[in-house]
C-alpha positions in Angstrom: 1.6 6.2 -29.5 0.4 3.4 -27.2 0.0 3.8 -23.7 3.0 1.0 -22.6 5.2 3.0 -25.4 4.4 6.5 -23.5 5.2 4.8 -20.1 8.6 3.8 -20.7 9.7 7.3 -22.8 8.3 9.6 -19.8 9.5 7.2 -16.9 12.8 9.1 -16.6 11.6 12.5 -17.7 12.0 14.4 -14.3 14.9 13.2 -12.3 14.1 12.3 -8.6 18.4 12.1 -7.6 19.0 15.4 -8.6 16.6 16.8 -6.2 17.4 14.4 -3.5 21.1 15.5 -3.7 20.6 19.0 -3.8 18.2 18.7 -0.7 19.9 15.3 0.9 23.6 15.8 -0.4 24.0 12.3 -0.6 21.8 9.0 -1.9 19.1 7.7 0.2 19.8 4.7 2.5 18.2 2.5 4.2 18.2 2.7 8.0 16.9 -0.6 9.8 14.5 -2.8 8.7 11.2 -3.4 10.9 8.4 -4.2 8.7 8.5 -7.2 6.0 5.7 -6.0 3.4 4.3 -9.4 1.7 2.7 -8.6 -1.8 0.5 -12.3 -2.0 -0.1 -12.0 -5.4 -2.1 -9.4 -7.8 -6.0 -11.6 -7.7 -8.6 -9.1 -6.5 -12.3 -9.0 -7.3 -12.4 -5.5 -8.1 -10.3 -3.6 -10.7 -9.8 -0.1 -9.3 -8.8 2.8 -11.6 -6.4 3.9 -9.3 -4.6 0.9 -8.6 -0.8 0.8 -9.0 -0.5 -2.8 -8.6 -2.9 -3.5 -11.7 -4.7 -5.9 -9.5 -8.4 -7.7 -10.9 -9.9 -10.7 -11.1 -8.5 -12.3 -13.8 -4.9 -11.8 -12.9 -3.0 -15.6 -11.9 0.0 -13.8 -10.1 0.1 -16.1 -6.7 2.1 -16.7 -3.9 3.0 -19.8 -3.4 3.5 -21.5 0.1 6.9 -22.2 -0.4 7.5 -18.9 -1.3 6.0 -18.0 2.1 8.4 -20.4 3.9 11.5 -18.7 2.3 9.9 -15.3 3.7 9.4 -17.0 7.3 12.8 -18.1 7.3 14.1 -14.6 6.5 12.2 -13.1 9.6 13.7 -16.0 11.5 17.2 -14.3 10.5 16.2 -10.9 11.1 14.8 -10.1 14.7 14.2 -6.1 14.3 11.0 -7.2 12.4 8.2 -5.9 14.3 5.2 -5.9 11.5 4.3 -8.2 8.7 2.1 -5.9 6.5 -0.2 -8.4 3.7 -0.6 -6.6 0.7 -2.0 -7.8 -3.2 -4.4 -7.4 -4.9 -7.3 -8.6 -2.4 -4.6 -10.6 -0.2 -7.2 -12.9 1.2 -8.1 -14.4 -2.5 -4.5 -16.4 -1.6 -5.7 -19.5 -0.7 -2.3 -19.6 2.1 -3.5 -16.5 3.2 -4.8 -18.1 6.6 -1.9 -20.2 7.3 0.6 -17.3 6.5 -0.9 -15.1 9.4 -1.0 -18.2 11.6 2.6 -18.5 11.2 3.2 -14.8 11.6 1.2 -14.4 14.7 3.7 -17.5 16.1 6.2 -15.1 15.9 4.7 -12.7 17.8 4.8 -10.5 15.1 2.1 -7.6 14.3 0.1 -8.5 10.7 -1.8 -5.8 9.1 -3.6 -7.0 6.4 -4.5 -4.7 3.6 -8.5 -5.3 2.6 -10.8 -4.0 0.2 -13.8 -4.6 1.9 -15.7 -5.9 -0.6 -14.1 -9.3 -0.1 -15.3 -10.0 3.2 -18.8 -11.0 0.6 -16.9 -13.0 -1.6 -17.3 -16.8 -1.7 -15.5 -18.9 0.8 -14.4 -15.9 2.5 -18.1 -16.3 4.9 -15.2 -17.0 8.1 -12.8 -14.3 7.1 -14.3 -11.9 9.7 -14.0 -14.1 12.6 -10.3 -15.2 10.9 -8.8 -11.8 11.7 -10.4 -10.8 14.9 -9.3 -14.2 16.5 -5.9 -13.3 15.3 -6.4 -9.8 16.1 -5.1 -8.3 12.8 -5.2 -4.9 12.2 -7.0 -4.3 9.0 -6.6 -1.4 6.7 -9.4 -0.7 4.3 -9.6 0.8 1.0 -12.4 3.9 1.4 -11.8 7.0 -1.2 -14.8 8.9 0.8 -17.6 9.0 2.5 -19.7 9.7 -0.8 -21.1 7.0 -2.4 -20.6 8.7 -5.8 -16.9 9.1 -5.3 -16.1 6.1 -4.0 -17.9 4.3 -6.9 -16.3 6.5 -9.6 -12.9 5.1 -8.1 -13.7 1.4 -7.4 -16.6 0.6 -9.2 -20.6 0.4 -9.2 -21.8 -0.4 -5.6 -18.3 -0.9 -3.8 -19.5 1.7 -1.8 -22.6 0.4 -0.5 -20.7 -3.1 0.2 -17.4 -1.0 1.8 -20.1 0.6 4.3 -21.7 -3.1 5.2 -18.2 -4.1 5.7 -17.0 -1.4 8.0 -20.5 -1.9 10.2 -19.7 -5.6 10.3 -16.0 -4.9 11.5 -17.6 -2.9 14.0 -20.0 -5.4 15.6 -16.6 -7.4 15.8 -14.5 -5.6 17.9 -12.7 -3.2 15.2 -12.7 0.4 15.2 -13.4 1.4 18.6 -11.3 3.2 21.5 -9.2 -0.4 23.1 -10.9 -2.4 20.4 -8.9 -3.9 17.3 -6.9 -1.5 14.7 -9.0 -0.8 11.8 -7.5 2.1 9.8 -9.2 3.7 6.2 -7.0 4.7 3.3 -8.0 7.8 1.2 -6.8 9.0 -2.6 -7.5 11.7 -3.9 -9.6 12.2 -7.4 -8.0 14.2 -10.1 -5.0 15.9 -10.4 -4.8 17.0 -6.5 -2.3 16.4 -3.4 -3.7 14.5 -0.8 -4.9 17.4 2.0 -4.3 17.5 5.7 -4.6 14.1 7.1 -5.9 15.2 10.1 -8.1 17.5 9.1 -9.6 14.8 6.6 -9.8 12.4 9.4 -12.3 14.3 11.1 -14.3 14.8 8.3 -14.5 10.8 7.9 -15.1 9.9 11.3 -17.7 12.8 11.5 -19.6 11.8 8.5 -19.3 7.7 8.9 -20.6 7.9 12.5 -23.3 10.7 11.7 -24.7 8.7 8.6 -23.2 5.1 9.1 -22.8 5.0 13.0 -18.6 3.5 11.7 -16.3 3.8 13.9 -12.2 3.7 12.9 -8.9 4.8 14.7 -7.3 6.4 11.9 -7.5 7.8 8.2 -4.4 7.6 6.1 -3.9 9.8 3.0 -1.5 8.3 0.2 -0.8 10.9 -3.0 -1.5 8.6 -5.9 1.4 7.4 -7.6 1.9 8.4 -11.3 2.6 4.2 -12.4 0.4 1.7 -13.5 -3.3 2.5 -14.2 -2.9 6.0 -12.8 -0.5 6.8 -14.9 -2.4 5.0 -18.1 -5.2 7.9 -17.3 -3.0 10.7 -17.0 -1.1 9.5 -20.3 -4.6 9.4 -22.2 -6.0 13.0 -20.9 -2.8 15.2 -22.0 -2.1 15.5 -18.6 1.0 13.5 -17.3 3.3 16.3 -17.9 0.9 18.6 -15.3 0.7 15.9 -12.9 4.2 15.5 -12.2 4.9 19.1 -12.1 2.3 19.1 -9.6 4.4 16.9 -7.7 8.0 18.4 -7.9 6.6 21.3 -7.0 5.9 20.3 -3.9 8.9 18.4 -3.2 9.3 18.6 0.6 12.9 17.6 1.7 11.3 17.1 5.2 9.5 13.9 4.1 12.8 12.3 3.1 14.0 10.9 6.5 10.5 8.9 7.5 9.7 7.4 3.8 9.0 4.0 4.2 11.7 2.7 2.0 13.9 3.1 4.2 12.8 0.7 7.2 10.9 -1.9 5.1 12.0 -4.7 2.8 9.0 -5.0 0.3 8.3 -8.3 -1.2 6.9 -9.6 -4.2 4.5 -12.3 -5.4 7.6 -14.4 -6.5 9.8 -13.6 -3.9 12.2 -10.6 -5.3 13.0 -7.7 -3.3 11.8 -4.6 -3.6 12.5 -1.3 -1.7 9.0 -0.3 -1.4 5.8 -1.7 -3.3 5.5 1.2 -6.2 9.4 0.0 -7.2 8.0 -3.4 -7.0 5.6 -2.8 -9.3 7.7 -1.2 -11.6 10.2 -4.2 -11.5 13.4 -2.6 -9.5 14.5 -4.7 -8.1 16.8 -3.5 -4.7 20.3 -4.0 -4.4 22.5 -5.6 -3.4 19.8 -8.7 -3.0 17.5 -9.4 -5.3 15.6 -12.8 -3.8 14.5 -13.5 -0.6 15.9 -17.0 -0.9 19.1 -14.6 -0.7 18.1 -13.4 2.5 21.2 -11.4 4.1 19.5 -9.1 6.9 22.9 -6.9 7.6 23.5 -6.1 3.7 19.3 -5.5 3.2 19.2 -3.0 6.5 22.5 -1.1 5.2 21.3 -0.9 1.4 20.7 1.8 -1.0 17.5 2.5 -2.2 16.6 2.5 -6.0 15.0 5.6 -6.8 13.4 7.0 -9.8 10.7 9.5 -11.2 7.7 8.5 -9.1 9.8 9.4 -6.4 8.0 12.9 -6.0 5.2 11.1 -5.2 6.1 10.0 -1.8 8.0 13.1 -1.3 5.5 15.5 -2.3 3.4 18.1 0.1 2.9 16.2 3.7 4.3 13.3 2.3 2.6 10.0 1.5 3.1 6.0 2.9 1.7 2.9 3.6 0.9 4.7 6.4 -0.3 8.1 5.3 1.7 11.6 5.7 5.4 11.3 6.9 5.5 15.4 7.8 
């Protein structure tokens, strides 16, 4: 049976609302909303196995400007907002991705801009460095591990050696540093494995990227890897989806439930629909009861209920896993 076939027939085999309402007794809501997640479209130069947004080089998925305008005017409307968090593919690869953190930053708001590294050596991208220290965003990089063999399994032949030129550069800017600008690393796990203690992990990686790299970074954050997209496409092909995900509810931890990030974020898409968090996004649910931020209604989005399904467990499973790392 082909992969796209298997995806849709074991999307709703384990059912995330039955555990939530034995746990939660009721359906999950949304509480405020404080960060606007901005998916900029699905280009990247690299093509990561992991990756749940599917992202590479040759996809044409782009934001357009006035797509960006609608989403300024919705944080006009919406004063709770406290972080604009840049997400794609490689988010810098939108050639608006300048002027959309200009405009942020207006607002006084917080922009984190999700980066793989690798693109700070891309072409036209020479100024991108001095772009997001002058505007003092905090960047969170892409790093499986501090092993070059690792990391290149993951993301490709000599991502690793680039990542580390990268984070050394960042450095000599201002980044990573005690008082300096935010630069925070993101870590999946290999294999059929739970993310492990985040701080405990953390001071592996600072240990070994200072010893071997002299890096510096404030924190590590450790995100379970979702079973969707390309990630789930491996699992599918090795026999092993079924193992993964009773990995997963296995851990189920009720005590994640109240900090998931669905639940104070509005997530949205290259297009401009709505999305309760980026996996959903990815999977096309859309939230409710809005579906376009040209429909922008900041009382009805804050009050929502969020769409849930089977890749639920994910978020939900062991310490809990983010945008921002472990929730418990």
């Amino acid at each position: 049976m082909e992969v796209t076939v298997q995806r849709e027939k074991l999307a709703g085999s384990y059912n995330f609302q039955d555990r939530l309402q034995e746990s939660w007794g009721s359906n999950l809501q949304a509480v405020n909303i404080s960060i606007f997640q901005i998916n900029v479209g699905k280009l990247c130069n690299q093509a990561c196995l992991h990756c749940h947004v599917e992202a590479g080089p040759k996809r044409t998925e782009i934001m357009t400007r006035s797509t960006m305008e609608q989403i300024l005017t919705a944080l006009d409307q919406t004063p709770g907002v406290t972080t604009a968090d840049i997400t794609g593919g490689a988010p810098e690869l939108n050639p608006d991705f300048r002027w959309l953190v200009t405009r942020l930053k207006e607002r006084g708001l917080h922009v984190i801009d999700r980066c793989n590294l690798t693109v700070l050596f891309e072409p036209g991208q020479e100024d991108l460095l001095d772009f997001l220290a002058d505007n003092e965003v905090e960047v969170v990089a892409s790093l499986p591990h501090f092993a070059a063999a690792r990391t290149d399994r993951q993301r490709g032949q000599g991502v690793f050696d680039k990542s580390i030129d990268s984070l050394q550069k960042l450095n000599a800017r201002g980044y990573g540093r005690d008082g300096g600008l935010k630069l925070n690393l993101v870590y999946n796990p290999t294999g059929l494995l739970l993310s492990p203690n985040q701080k405990e992990l953390e001071r592996e990686f600072k240990k070994q990227l200072l010893d071997r790299y002299g890096i510096f970074f404030h924190s590590l954050y450790c995100i379970n890897n979702m079973p969707i997209s390309r990630f789930l496409d491996s699992l599918i092909r090795a026999g092993r989806f079924q193992d993964y995900m009773d990995l997963l509810v296995s851990a189920y931890n009720p005590a994640t439930v109240a900090g998931l990030m669905c639940r104070y974020q509005v997530s949205i898409g290259w297009e401009g629909s709505l999305y309760d968090c980026d996996f959903n996004q990815m999977l096309e649910l859309k939230s409710n009861p809005i579906g376009h931020i040209r429909d922008w209604d900041a009382q009805r989005f804050a009050s929502r209920f969020i769409v849930t399904a089977s890749h639920c467990f994910g978020c939900t499973a062991g310490n809990g896993s983010s945008c921002g790392g472990e929730i418990s």
